[in-house]
C-alpha positions as CSV (number, residue, x, y, z in Angstrom):
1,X,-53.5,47.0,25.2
2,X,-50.4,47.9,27.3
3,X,-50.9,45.3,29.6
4,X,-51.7,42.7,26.8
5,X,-48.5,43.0,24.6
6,X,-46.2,43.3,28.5
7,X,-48.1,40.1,29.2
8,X,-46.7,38.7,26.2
9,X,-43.2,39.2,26.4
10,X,-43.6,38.3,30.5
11,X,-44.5,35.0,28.9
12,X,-41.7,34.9,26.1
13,X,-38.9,35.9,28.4
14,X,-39.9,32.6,30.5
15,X,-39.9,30.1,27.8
16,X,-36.3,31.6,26.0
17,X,-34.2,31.1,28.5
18,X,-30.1,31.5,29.5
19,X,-28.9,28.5,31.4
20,X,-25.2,27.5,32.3
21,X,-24.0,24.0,31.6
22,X,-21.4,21.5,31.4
23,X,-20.0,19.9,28.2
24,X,-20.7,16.2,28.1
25,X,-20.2,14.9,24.5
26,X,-19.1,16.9,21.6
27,X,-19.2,15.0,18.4
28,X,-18.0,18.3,16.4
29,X,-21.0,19.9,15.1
30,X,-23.8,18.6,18.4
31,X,-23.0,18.9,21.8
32,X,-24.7,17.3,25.1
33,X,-24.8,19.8,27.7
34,X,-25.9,18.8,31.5
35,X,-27.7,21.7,33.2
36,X,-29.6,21.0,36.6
37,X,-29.4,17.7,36.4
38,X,-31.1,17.2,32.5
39,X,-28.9,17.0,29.7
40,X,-29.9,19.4,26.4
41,X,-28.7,19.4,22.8
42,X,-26.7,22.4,21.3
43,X,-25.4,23.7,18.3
44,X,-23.0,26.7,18.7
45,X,-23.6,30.1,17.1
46,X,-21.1,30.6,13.7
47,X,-19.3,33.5,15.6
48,X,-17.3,31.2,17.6
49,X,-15.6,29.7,14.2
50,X,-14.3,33.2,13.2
51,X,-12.8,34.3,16.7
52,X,-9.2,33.3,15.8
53,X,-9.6,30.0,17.5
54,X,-7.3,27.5,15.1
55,X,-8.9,24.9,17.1
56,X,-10.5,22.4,15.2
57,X,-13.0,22.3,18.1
58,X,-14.2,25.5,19.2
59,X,-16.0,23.9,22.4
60,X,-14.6,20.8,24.5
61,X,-16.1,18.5,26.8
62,X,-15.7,19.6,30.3
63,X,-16.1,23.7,29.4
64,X,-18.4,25.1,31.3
65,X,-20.8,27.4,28.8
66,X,-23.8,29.4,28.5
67,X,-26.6,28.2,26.3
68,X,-30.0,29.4,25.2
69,X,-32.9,27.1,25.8
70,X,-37.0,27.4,24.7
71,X,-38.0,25.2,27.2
72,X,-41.3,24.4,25.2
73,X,-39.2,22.6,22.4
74,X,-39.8,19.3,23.1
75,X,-35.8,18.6,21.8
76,X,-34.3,20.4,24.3
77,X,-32.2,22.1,21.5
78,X,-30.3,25.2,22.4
79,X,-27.2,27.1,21.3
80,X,-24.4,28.0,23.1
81,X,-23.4,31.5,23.1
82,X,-20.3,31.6,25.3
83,X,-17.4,29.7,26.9
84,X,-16.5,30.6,30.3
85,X,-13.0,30.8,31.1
86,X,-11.2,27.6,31.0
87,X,-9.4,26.2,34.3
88,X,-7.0,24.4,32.0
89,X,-7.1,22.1,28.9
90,X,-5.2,19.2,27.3
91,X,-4.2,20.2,23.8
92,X,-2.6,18.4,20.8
93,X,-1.9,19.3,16.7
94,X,-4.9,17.9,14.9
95,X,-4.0,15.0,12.8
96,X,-4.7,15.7,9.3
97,X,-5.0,19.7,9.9
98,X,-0.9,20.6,10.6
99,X,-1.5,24.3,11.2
100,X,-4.4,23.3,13.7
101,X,-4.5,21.8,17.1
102,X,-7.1,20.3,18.7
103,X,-8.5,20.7,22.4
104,X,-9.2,16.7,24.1
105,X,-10.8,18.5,27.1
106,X,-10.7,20.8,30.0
107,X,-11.2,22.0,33.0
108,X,-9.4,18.6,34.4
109,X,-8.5,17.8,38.1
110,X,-6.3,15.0,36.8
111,X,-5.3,12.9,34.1
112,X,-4.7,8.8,34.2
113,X,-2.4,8.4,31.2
114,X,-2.4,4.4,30.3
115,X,0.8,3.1,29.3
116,X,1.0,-0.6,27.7
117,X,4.3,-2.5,26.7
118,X,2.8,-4.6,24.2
119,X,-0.8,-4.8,22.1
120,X,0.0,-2.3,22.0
121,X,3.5,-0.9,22.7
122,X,3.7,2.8,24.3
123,X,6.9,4.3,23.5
124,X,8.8,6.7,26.3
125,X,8.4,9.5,23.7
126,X,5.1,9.6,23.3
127,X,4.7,9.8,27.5
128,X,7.0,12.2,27.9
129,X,5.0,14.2,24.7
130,X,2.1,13.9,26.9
131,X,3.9,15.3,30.3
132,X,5.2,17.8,28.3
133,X,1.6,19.3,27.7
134,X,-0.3,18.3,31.0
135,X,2.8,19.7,33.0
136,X,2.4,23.3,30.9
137,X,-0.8,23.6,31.5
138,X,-0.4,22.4,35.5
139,X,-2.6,19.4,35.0
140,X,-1.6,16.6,37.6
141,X,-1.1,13.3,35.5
142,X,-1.0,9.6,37.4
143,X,1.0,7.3,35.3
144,X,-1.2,3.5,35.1
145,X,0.4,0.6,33.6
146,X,-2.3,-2.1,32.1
147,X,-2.3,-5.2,31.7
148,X,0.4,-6.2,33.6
149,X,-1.1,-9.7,33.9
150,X,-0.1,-10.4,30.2
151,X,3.9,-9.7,30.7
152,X,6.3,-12.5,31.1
153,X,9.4,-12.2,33.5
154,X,12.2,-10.1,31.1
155,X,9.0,-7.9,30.4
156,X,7.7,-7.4,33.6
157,X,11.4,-6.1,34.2
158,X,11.3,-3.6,32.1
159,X,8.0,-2.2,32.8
160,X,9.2,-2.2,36.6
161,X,12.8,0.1,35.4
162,X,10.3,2.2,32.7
163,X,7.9,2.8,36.2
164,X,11.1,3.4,38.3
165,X,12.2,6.4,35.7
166,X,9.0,8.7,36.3
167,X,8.5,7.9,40.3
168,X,11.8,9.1,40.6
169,X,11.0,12.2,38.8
170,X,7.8,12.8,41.2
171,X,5.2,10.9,39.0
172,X,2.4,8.7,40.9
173,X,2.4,5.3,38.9
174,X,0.5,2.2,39.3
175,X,0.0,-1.4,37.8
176,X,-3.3,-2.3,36.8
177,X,-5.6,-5.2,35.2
178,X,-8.2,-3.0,33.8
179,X,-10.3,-5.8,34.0
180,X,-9.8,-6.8,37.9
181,X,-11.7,-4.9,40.0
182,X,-9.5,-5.1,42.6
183,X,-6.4,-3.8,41.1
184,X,-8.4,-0.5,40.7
185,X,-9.3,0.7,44.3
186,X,-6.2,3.4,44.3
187,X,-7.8,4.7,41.5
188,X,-11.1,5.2,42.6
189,X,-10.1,6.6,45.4
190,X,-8.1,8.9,43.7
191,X,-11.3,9.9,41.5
192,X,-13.6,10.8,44.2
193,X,-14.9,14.0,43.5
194,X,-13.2,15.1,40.9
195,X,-13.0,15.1,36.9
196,X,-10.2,12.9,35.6
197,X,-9.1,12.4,32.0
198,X,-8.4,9.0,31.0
199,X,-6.3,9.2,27.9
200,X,-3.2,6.8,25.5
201,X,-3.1,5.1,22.6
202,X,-6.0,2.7,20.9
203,X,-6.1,-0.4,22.8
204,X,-4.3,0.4,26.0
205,X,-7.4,-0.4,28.0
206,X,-9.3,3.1,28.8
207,X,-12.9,2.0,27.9
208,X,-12.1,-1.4,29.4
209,X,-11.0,-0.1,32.9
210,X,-14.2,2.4,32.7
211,X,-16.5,-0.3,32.0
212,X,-15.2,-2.1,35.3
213,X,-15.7,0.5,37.2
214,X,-18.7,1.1,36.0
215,X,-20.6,-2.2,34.2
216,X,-23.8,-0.2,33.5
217,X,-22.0,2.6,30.5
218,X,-21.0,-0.5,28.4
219,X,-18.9,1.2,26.7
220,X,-17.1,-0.2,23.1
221,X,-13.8,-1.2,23.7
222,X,-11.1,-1.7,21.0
223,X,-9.8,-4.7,19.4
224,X,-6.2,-5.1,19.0
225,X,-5.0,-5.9,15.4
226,X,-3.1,-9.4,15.0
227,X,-1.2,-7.8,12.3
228,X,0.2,-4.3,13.6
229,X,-0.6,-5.2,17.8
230,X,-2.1,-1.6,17.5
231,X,-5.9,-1.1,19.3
232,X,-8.9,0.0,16.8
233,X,-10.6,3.3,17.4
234,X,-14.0,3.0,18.7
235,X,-14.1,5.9,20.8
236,X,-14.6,8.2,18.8
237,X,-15.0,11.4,20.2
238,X,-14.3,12.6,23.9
239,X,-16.9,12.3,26.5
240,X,-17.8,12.5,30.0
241,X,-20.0,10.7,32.5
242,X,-21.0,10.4,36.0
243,X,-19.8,8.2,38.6
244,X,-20.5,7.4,42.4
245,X,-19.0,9.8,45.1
246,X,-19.1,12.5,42.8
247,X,-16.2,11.4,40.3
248,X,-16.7,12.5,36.5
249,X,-14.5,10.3,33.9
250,X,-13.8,11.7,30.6
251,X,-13.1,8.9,28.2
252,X,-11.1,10.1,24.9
253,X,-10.4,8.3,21.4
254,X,-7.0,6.8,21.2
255,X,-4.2,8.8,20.4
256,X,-1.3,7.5,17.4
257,X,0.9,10.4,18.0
258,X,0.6,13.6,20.8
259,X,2.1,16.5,18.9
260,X,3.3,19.0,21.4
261,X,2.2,23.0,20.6
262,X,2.9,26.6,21.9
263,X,5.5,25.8,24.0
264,X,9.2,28.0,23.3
265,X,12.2,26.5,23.0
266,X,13.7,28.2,26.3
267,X,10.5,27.2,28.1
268,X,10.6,23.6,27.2
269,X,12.9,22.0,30.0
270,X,10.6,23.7,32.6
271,X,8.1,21.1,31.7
272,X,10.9,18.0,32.2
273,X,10.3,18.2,36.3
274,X,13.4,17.1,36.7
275,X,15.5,19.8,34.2
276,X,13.7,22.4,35.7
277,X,14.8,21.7,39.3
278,X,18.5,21.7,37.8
279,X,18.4,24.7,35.0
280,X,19.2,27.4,38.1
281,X,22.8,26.0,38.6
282,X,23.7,25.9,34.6
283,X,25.7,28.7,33.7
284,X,23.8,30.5,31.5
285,X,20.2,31.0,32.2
286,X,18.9,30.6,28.7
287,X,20.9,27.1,28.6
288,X,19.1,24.9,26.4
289,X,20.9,21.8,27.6
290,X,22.9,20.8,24.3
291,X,26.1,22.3,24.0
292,X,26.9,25.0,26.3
293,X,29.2,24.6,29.1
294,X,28.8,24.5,32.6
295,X,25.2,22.5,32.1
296,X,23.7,21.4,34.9
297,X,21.4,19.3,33.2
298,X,24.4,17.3,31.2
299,X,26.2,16.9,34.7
300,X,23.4,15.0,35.5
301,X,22.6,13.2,32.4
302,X,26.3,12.2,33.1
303,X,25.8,10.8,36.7
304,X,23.4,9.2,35.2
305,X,20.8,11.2,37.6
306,X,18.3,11.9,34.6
307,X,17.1,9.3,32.2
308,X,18.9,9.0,28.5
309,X,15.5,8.4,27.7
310,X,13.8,11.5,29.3
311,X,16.7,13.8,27.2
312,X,16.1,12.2,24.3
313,X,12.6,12.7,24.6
314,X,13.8,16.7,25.6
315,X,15.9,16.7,22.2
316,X,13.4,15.1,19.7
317,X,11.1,18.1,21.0
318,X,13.8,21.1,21.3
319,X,14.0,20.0,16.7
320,X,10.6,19.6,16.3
321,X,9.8,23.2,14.4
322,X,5.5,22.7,14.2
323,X,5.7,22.7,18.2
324,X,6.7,26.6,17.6
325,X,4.2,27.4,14.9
């Protein structure tokens, strides 16, 4: 009898099993895990909604978790019972929830934020928004500039002084066609073995520039309105696939606005690269940069060393209260 029932729970502890996996595709309430090569579908248990996380997503694509598995469903349906420690993340205030943020992704080697001057325009403060957070967080982000081949002369100008302002300040930037292969072989290079973020607003050519480096995903891409020159979501949710020599690519949904979070007002020019090499020489070390004397940072605003742009950017953030909540 002893040897029946130990028997029995030999063979139950084989089929329920704990695995570790990757997060693939979360569409809020499902989630595609990879594990050993096979991908799974999981739920998560209700405890991770009343852990304190204000997070609208509890679990991101790209965390590594722990899941339990019956390997004799014929789903492959599990439920993830743990988040291991995050590497890093990219972060932003959920849209229609104020008092909430939500996670894009994490555990990123890099991200490629594309920047477009027209269909649809991307405006200096929502790049520096986005720097803002990656920088925090110590995410490496590679400015690319799309569609390049669209821009007439006085254009093309000012995508070249827009480029000039964040090489200057130590940014990697390049000018792309999403859809010519060729203009892409810098970035591929760049993505070999590692997980890179592609992220901007609707439109600004992330599923495009995925699909040509990779024809088979076929992934949607947006159509640009003829009324507002503003891209229409189609990705809708975050997710992550496999490329050759080893390179992951997490596509996202189109971003309106990047609300900036957690960060204190006398952190906040530590995340401007170029305020944060300056701040040591201002005369008081908890200078925020506005009106106290002896400011380093003003000096060089003056001199015209730092980008009216770039402070602005700083200034619209230093008055923006939710970023404290």
């Amino acid at each position: 009898m002893f040897l029946a029932t130990q028997e029995k729970n030999i063979c139950c502890f084989f089929v329920l099993m704990i695995k570790k996996g990757v997060v693939y595709c979360s569409t809020g309430s499902h989630y595609s895990l990879k594990s050993d090569g096979q991908f799974y579908q999981c739920r998560i248990k209700g405890k991770f909604r009343i852990k304190g996380i204000k997070s609208t997503n509890p679990v991101a694509v790209g965390d590594h978790v722990l899941f339990e598995i019956n390997e004799d469903d014929a789903e492959k349906m599990g439920v993830i019972n743990e988040i291991e420690p995050r590497q890093n993340y990219i972060i932003r205030k959920s849209v229609n929830l104020s008092k909430q943020t939500h996670i894009i992704a994490s555990n990123i080697d890099q991200v490629f934020l594309m920047i477009t001057l027209k269909t649809p325009p991307t405006f200096p403060a929502f790049i520096d928004r986005f720097l803002v957070t990656a920088q925090a967080y110590a995410i490496n982000t590679i400015l690319v500039f799309n569609k390049v081949d669209l821009y007439d002369s006085e254009e093309l100008e000012e995508m070249k002084i827009m480029k000039l302002i964040y090489e200057k300040i130590g940014y990697e930037c390049f000018e792309v066609v999403a859809t010519d292969l060729s203009t892409l072989g810098i970035l591929q290079k760049k993505m070999s073995h590692k997980v890179s973020m592609f992220s901007g607003h609707s439109g600004v050519g992330k599923s495009t520039l995925v699909n040509t480096l990779a024809p088979g995903l076929d992934l949607k891409t947006e159509r640009i309105s003829d009324h507002h020159q503003q891209g229409q979501h189609t990705t809708t949710f975050a997710e992550m696939f496999d490329l050759d020599a080893g390179a992951k690519i997490i596509d996202t949904p189109g971003i309106k606005g990047f609300g900036v979070v957690d960060i204190r007002k006398e952190e906040l020019s530590g995340y401007f690269k170029e305020f944060s090499v300056l701040k040591e020489h201002c005369k008081f070390n908890n200078c925020l940069h506005t009106n106290e004397p002896d400011c380093a940072v003003k000096s060089a605003l003056e001199a015209g060393e730092i980008a009216q742009s770039r402070y602005k950017s700083y200034l619209q953030l230093l008055q923006d209260d939710a970023m404290y909540r």
